[in-house]
N, C-alpha and C positions, 0 to 999 in steps of 0.2 A: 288833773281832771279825772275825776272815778269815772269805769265803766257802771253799769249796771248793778253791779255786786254788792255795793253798798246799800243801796234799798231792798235787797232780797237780806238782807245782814239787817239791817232797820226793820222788816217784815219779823224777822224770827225774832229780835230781841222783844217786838212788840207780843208775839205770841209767848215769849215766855212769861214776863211779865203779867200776860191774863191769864195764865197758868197757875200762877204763884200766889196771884189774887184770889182766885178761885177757890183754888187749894184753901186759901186763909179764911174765907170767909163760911164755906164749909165746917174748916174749923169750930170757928165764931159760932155758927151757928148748934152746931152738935151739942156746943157747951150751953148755949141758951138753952134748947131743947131739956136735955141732962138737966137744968138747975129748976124747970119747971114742969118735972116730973116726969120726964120722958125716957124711956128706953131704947138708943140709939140699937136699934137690930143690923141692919148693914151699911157702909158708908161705901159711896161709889159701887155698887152694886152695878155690875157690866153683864149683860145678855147679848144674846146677835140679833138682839128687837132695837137696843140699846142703854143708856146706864139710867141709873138712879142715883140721886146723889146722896141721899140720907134715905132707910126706912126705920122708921121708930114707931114704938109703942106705946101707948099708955090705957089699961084699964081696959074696956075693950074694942080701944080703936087700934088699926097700924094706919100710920101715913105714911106714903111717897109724898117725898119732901125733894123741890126744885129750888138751887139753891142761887138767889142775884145777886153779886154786886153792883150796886147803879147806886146813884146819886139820889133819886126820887124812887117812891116807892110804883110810878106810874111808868118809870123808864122801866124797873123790873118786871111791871106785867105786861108789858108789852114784848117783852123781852123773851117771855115763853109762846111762843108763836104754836098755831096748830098742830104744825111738824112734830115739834119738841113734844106737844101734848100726844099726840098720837103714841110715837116711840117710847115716853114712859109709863104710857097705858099698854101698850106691850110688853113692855119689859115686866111691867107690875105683874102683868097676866100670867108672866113668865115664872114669875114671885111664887106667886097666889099657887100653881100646879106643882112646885119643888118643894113647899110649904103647904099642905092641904088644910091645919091648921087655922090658918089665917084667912080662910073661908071662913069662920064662923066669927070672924071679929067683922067690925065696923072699917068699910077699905075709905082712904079718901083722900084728894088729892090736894096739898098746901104747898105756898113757896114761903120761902122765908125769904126777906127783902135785909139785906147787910148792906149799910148804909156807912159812911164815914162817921166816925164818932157817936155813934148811935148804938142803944141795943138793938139786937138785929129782930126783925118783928116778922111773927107769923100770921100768913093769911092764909088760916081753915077753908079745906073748900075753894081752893081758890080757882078750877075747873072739875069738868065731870066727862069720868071717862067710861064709865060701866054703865052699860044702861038697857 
């Protein structure tokens, strides 16, 4: 009979695994970014607001880029909850002032939705945090 240990051991495998997904889908997604014109500027980009997972460029917008693995593109937006939005409109703020630059581009806020066998799709805009 296992004590306890077992399911905190089943806990962490589970966290590594959406680590690894994470990670990959990141990946995935930088590349889609990259293949349709995009200039990946920071990946994981960490503040003490909190992270960003992609910021890229193109022409003269930069996006914060929130990045889902879900199965449906509706589990992904649901998936960035206010909290979430909050903290990467911090962090971006954070961005924006170490970068003064990037004041004068177009700011805006997209997830990209990484789906199983899918390309991974981006939705523009997909909250507003500057206002």
């Amino acid at each position: 009979m296992r004590t306890g240990s077992g399911s905190s051991q089943d806990r962490q495998n589970r966290r590594r695994r959406a680590h690894a997904l994470g990670l990959s889908a990141e990946t995935r997604a930088a590349w889609a970014l990259r293949l349709t014109g995009w200039r990946i500027l920071k990946s994981r980009y960490k503040t003490k607001a909190g992270e960003i997972d992609l910021i890229a460029k193109r022409r003269k917008t930069v996006a914060f880029i929130e990045v889902k693995a879900r199965k449906t593109r509706e589990a992904a937006l649901d998936a960035v909850t206010p909290a979430s939005r909050r903290r990467i409109a911090n962090a971006a703020k954070i961005f924006v002032a170490e970068h003064p630059k990037a004041g004068f581009y177009t700011l805006r806020f997209d997830v990209m939705v990484v789906r199983p066998w899918r390309w991974p799709e981006r939705i523009a805009n997909a909250f507003e945090a500057f206002g």
